[in-house]
C-alpha positions in Angstrom: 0.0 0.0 0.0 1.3 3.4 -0.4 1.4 6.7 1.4 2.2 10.2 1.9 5.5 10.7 2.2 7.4 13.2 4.2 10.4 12.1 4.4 13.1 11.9 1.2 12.2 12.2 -2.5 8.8 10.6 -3.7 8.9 7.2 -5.3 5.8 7.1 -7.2 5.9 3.1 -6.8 5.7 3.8 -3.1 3.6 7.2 -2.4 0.8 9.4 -3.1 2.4 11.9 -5.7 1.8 14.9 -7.7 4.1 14.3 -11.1 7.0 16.1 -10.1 7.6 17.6 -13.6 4.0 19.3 -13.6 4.9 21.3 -10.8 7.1 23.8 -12.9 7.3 25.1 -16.5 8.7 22.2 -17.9 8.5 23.8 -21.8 11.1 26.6 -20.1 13.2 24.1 -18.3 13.6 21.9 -21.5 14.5 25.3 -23.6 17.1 26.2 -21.2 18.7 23.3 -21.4 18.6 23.4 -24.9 20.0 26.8 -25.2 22.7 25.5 -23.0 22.1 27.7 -19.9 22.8 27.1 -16.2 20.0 28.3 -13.7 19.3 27.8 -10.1 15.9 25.9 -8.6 15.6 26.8 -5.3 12.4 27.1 -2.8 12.0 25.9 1.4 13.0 23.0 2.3 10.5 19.6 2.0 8.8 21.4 -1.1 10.0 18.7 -3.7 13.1 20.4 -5.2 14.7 16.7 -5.3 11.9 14.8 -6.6 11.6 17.4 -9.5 15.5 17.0 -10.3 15.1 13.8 -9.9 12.2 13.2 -12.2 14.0 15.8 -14.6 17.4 13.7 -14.5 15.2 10.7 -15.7 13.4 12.1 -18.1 16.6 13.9 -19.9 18.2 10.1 -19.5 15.1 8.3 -21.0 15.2 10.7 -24.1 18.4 9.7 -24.5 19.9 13.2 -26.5 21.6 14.3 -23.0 23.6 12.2 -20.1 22.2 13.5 -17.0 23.7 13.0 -13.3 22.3 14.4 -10.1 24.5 15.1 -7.1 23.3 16.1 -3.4 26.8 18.4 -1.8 25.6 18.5 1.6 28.3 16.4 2.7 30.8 18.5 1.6 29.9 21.3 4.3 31.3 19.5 6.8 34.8 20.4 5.0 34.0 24.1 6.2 36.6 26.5 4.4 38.9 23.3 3.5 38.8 23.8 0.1 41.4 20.9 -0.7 38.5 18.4 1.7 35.8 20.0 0.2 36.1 19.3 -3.5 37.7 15.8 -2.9 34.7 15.4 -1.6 32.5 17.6 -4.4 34.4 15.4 -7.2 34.5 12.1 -5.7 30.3 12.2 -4.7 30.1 13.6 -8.9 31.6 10.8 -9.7 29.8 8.3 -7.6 26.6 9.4 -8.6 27.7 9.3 -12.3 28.5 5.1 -11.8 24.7 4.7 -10.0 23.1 6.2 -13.1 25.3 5.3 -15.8 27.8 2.5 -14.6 30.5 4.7 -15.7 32.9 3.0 -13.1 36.3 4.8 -15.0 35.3 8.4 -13.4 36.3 7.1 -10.4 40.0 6.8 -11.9 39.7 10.2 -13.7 38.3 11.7 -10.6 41.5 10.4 -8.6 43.5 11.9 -11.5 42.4 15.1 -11.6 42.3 15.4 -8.0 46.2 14.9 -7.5 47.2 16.3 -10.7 45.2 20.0 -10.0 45.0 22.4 -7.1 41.9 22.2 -5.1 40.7 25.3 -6.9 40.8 24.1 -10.1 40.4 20.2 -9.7 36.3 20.0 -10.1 37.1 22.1 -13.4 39.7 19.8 -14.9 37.1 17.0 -13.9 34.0 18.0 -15.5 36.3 19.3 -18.4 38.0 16.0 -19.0 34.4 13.9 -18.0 32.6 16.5 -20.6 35.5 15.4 -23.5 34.9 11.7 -22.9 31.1 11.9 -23.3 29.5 11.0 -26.4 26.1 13.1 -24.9 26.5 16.3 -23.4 25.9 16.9 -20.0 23.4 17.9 -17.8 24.6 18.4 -14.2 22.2 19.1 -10.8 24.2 20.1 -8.0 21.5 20.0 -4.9 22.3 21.8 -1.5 24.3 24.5 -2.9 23.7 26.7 -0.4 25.0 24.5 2.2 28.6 24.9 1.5 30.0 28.2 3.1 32.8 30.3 2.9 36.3 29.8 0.5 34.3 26.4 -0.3 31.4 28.0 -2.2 33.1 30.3 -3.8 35.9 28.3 -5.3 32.9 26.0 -6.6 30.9 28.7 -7.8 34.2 30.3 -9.7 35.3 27.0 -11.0 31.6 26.7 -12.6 32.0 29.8 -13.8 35.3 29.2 -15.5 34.8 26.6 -17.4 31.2 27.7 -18.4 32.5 29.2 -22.0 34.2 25.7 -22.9 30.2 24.6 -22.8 29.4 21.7 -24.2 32.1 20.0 -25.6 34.6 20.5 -23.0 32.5 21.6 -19.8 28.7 20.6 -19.3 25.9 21.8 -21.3 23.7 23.2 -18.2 24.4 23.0 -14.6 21.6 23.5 -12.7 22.3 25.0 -8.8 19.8 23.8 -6.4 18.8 24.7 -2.6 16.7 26.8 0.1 17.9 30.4 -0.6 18.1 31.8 -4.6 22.1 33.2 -5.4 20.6 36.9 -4.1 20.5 35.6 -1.1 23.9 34.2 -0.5 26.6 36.6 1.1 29.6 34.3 1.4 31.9 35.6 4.1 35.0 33.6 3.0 38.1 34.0 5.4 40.3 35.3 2.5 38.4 38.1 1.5 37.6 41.5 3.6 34.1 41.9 2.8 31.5 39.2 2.1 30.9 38.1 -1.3 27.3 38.2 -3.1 26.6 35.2 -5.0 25.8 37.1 -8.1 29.3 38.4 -8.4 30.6 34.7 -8.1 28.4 33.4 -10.6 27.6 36.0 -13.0 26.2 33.3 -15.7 23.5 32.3 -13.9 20.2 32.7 -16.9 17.2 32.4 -14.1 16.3 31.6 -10.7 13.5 29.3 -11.1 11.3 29.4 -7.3 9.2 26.2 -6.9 5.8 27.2 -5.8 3.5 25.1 -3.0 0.1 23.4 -3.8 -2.6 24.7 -5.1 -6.1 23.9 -3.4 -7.3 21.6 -6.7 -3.6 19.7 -6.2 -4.1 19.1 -2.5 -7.7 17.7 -3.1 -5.9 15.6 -5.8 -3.2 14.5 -4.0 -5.4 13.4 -0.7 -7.9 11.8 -3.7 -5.1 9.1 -4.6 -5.6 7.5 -1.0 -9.5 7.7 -1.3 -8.7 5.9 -4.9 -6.5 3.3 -3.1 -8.0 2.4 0.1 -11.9 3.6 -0.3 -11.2 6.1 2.8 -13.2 9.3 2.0 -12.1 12.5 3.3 -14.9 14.5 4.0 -15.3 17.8 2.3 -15.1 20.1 5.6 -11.4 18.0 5.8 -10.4 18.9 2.7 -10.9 22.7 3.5 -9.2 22.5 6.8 -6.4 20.8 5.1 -6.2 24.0 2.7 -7.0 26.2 5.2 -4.1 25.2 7.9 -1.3 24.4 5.0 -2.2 26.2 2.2 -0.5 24.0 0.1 2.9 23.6 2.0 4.1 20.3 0.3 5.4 18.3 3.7 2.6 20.4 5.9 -0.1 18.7 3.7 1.6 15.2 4.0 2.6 15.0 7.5 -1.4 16.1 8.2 -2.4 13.3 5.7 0.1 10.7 6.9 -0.9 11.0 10.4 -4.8 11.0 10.0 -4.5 8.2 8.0 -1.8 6.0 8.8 -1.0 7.0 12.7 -4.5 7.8 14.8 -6.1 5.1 15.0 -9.6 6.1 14.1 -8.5 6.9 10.8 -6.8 3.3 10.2 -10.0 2.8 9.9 -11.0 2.3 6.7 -14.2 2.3 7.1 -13.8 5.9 8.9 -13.6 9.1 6.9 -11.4 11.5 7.6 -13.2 14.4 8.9 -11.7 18.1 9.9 -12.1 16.9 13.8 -9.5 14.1 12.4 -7.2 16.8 10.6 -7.3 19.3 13.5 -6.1 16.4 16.1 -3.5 15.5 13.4 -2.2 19.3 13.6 -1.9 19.0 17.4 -0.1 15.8 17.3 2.4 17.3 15.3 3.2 20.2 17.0 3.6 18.9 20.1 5.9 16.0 18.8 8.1 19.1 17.3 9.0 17.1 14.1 11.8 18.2 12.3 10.1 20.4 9.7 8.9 22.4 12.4 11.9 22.2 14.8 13.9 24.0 11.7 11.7 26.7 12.3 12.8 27.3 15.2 16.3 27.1 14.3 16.0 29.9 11.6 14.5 32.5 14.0 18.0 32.4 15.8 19.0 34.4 12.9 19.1 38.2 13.6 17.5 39.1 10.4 14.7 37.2 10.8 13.9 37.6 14.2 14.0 41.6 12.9 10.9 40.8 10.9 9.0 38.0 12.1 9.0 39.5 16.1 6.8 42.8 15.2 5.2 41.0 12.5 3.2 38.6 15.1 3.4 41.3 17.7 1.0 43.8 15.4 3.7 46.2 15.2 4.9 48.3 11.8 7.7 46.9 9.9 9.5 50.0 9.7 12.7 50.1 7.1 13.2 46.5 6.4 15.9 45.7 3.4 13.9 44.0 0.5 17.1 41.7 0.4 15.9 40.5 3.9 11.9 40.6 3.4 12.7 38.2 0.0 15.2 35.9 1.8 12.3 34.9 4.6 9.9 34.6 1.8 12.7 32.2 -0.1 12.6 30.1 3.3 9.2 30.0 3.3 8.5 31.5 6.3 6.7 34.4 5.2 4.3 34.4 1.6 3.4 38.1 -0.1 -0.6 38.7 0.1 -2.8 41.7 -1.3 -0.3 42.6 -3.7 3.1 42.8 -2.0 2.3 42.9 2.1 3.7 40.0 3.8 2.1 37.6 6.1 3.0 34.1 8.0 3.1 31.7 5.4 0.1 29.5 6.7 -1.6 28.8 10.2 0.6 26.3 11.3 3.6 28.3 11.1 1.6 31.1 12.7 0.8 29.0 15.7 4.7 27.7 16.0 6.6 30.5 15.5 4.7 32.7 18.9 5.7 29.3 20.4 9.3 29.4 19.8 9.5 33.5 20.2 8.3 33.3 24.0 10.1 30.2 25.1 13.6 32.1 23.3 14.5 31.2 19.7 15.6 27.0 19.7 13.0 25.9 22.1 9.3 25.8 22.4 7.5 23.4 24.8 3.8 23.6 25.8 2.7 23.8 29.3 0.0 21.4 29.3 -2.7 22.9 31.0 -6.2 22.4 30.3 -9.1 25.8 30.5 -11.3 23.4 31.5 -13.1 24.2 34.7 -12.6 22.4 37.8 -9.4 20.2 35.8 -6.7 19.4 38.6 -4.4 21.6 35.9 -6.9 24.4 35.9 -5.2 27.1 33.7 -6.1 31.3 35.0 -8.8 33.1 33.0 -5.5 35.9 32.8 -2.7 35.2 30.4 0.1 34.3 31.9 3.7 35.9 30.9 6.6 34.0 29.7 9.4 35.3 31.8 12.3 34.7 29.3 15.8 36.2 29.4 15.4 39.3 26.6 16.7 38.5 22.9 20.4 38.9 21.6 19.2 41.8 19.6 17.5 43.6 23.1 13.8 42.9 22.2 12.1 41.5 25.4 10.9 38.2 25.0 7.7 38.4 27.3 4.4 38.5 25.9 0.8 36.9 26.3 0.9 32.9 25.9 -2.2 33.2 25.0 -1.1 35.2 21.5 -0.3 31.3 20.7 -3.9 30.2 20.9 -3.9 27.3 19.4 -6.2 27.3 15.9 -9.3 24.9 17.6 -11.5 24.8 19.7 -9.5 23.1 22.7 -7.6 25.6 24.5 -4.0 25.2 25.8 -2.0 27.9 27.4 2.1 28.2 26.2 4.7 29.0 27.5 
């Protein structure tokens, strides 16, 4: 039986999916690749960046015209600023990757080659110029988590792309595509050898487009939700299928991990006789708060940052803005936290987030826990009719971090105070 996933890329043999290439303008992808240009893909995380790379990388390899390889960096960032770690590491995962998909076991040997024969900040270029010579198909690259490398590491890759991008496509690959969270705007690399930080528009000046990939539309959650109903005969009600919309609005993993655990964890929805109702849905939203998954806990983590504890910290207290950089509004919009409404304003990107984020804010940015107490009268834990006051320890940045729990009401009926 399948599911909703919400962990990994989708395997359509396994879970309920969207077709990952209908989620973007695949005409424009295939013309950019055609006209041999590199571009970035990036939107929050748990979207489906991978899945669409993924299903990209096949399709390219089916059609047979192009070789396409995709590679995940991440584990370079553990190199740091070790450039020499880092793209042994870069070069030796390309190459991997390349035997998985292709079999093309001798890139190990060229990859060992270039390696010792080039300095670190040239050796991925020597490699994809040599691998790009040997090909009989040119090549499509997807680098994925980008934006995870930092410092003298990113730069040297982004440079070394950049250098060999006019020997494209006979001696350097036809399109690289850059994937990750933030788009290049948004990086400012502060490498150790350089004074000031370095925007990643200046390092890699060739980029054609920044492709952002968008969340669910209401008709593709109903659609996506209707391939369980299809499988298993379990009906969602209609009323569930608004408060599905309603809570997510479409976030890809928010709309899963509701799915996933009404259907698959409570037990009155392993029923399958039961439909899934919105009393189901709002019980699955609870759940998952109070287990802080991950995709929730990163929340958390990114309101440590300065400037987005600058923005989001009036925002839910009521308060103006003020002079916000656009650079800053556009990079919490990139990680999702924050969607544009009425024609440019910004708001919390859905009601989830809305009830987390007053959460983490009043417990101090990296922790959140809910003080169970029930507004039920006469309850041994009987809660005050007055809000209570978080007595935190004020913010880094001097904003006091006591407010009203009860500004993170949660979004049903049951009541809980937080703190």
């Amino acid at each position: 039986m399948r599911f909703f996933n919400t962990e990994g890329p989708v395997r359509p043999e396994m879970h309920y999916v969207l077709p990952p290439l209908e989620r973007w303008d695949l005409d424009e992808v295939l013309r950019m690749i055609e006209q041999q240009k590199y571009f970035l893909l990036h939107a929050p995380r748990q979207t489906g960046k991978t899945s669409c790379l993924l299903a990209l990388m096949e399709r390219l390899n089916r059609d047979g015209h192009y070789l396409a390889v995709y590679a995940n960096l991440e584990t370079a960032q553990a190199a740091r600023e070790n450039i020499a770690l880092a793209m042994t590491d870069i070069v030796q995962t390309i190459a991997a990757e390349a035997r998985l998909e292709h079999g093309d076991t001798g890139l190990y040997e060229l990859a060992d080659e270039m390696l010792a024969r080039n300095a670190p900040t040239r050796a991925l270029r020597e490699f994809l110029t040599q691998w790009s010579e040997r090909s009989e198909r040119p090549l499509v690259l997807f680098l994925d988590e980008v934006d995870a490398l930092v410092g003298d590491t990113l730069v040297s890759l982004l440079r070394q792309l950049r250098g060999g991008y006019r020997q494209r496509p006979r001696s350097f690959p036809n399109t690289i595509v850059l994937c990750g969270v933030r788009d290049l705007r948004d990086y400012r690399i502060h490498a150790s050898s350089e004074d000031e930080p370095i925007t990643g528009g200046s390092a890699f000046n060739i980029k054609a487009k920044s492709l952002r990939l968008g969340d669910f539309n209401a008709e593709e959650v109903t659609t996506l939700l209707a391939e369980h109903t299809q499988e298993t005969g379990q009906v969602f009600t209609p009323e569930a299928l608004a408060r599905v919309w309603t809570l997510t609005l479409g976030q890809p993993w928010l709309v899963n991990a509701l799915a996933y655990e009404c259907c698959f964890e409570l037990p009155a929805g392993r029923d399958r006789a039961h439909p899934i109702d919105a009393d189901l849905i709002d019980q699955a939203k609870e759940n998952l708060i109070l287990r802080r998954v991950t995709h929730l806990d990163q929340l958390a983590d990114k309101l440590r940052e300065p400037r987005v504890r600058r923005i989001i910290e009036p925002m839910l207290a009521g308060n103006a803005l003020g002079e916000i950089p656009t650079d800053e509004r556009d990079y919490l919009i990139d990680l999702g936290l924050l969607r544009r409404v009425n024609g440019g304003s910004l708001a919390v990107a859905n009601p989830i987030y809305r009830e987390v984020l007053p959460r983490t804010l009043a417990s101090g940015a990296g922790r959140w826990t809910p003080c169970r107490k029930s507004a039920q009268s006469g309850s041994p834990q009987q809660a005050s009719s007055t809000p209570r006051r978080c007595s935190r320890p004020s913010s880094a940045s001097g904003v006091s971090m006591a407010r009203p729990c009860s500004a993170a009401r949660p979004i049903t009926k049951s009541r809980r105070i937080w703190c």
